[in-house]
C-alpha positions in Angstrom: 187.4 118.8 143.7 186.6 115.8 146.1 184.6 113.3 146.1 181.1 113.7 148.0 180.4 117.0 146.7 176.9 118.2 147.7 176.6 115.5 150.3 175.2 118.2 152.9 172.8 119.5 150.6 171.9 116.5 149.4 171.1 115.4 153.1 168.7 118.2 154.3 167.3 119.1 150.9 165.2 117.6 148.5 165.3 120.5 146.0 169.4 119.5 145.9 168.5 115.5 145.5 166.2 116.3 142.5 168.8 119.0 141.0 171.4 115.9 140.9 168.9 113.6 139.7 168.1 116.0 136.9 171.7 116.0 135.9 171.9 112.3 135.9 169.1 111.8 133.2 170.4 114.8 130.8 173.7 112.8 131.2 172.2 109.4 130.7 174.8 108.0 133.8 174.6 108.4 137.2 176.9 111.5 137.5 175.5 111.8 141.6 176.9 108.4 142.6 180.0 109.6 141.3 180.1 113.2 143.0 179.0 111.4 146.4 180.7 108.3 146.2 184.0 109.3 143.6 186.6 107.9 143.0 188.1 111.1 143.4 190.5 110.1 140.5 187.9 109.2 138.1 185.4 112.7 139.2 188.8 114.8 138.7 188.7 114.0 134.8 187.6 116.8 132.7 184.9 115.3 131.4 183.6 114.2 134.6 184.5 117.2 136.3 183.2 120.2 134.0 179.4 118.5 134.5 180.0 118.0 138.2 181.1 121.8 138.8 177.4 122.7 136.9 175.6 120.0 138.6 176.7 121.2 142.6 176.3 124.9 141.4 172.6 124.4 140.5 172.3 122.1 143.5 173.2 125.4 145.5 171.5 127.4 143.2 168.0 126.0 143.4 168.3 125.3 147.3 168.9 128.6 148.1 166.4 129.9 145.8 163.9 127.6 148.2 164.9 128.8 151.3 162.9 131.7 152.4 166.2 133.0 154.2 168.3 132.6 150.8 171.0 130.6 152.7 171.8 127.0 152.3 174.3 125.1 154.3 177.0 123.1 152.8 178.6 121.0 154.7 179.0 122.8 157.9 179.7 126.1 155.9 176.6 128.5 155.2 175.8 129.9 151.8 174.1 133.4 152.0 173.0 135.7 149.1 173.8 139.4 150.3 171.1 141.8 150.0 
């Protein structure tokens, strides 16, 4: 896991801003900052990293489910359900 997970989706949607925001009030601390910004060191700790695993996944998860395509990009990789 590195630091600035979900920065691509992040950038071009909104749907993956509010999914991290989301997280960050369940948690009660700004889990985003520290999955865009890291330290890596201090994201890589299990109870840091377990949230930030489920926070990115739903990121994805509710992007995609926006896009009329079903794809999402991610960085400069493309995430595509299959039919």
């Amino acid at each position: 896991m590195i630091a600035r997970i979900n920065l691509g989706l992040v950038e071009h949607y909104p749907t993956a801003r509010a999914a991290l925001e989301e997280a960050d009030a369940v948690l009660g601390f700004a889990l985003s900052r520290l999955m865009l910004d890291g330290p890596e060191t201090e994201l890589t700790d299990t109870i840091n990293a377990q949230p930030a695993l489920m926070a990115a996944s739903m990121a994805a998860m509710r992007t995609g489910s926006r896009d009329g395509r079903g794809c999402v990009w991610c960085g400069r990789r493309r995430l595509c359900r299959r039919a």
